[in-house]
C-alpha positions as CSV (number, residue, x, y, z in Angstrom):
1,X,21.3,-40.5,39.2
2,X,21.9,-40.2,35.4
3,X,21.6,-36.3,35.8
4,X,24.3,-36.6,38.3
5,X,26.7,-39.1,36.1
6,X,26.2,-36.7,33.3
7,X,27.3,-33.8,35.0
8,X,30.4,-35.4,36.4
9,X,31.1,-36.5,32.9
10,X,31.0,-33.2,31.3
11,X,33.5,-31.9,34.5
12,X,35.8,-34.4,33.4
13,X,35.4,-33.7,30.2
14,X,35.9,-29.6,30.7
15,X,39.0,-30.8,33.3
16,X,40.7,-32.7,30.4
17,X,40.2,-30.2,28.0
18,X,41.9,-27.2,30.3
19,X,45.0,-29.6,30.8
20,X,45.3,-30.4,27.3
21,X,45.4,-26.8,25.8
22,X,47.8,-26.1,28.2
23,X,50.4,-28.8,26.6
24,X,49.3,-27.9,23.6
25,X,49.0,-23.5,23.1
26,X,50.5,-22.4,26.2
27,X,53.3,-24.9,26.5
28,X,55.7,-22.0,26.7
29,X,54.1,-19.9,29.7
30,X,53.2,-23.1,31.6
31,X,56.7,-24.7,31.5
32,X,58.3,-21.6,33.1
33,X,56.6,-22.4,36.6
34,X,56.1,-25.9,36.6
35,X,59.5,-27.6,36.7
36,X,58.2,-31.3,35.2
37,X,57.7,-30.0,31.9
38,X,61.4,-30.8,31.2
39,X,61.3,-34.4,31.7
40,X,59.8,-34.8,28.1
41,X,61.1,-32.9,24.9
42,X,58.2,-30.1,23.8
43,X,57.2,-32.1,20.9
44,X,55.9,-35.5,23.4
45,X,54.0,-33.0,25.3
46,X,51.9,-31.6,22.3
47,X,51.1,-35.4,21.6
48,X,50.0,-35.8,24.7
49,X,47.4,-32.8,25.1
50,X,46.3,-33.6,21.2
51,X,45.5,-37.1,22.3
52,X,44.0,-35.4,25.8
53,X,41.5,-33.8,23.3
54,X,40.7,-36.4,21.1
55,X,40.0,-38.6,24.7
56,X,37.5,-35.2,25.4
57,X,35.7,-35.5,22.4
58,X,35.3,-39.0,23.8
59,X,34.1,-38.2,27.1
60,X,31.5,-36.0,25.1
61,X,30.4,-38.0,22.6
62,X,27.2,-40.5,23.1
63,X,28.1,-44.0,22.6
64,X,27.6,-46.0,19.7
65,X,25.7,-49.6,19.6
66,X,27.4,-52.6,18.8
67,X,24.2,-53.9,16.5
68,X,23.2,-56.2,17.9
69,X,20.0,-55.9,19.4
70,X,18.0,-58.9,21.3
């Protein structure tokens, strides 16, 4: 079961990624064809996919212990 939970995890994590560096590098190509990209001025999109990719490294990243330990 964790095998499985890991592999969805990095999916996600790869699925996240794609999307983000699409806002981010290929804002320009991507906006021609999809129409929705207008709703939101160029510059709220780039936050978006940096914060997409900061939520990656996230997804990727093994967690950390609170300290306390019983």
């Amino acid at each position: 079961m964790n095998i499985l939970l890991c592999v969805l995890q990095i999916l996600a994590a790869l699925l996240t990624e794609r999307r983000a560096s699409w806002k981010v590098f290929m804002f320009d190509k991507v906006s021609a064809d999809v129409h929705v990209f207008g709703a939101l001025p160029r510059k709220a999109w780039t936050a978006l996919g940096i914060l997409e990719l900061v939520c990656t490294v996230g997804l990727t990243s093994p967690p950390r212990s609170s300290g306390t330990r019983r």
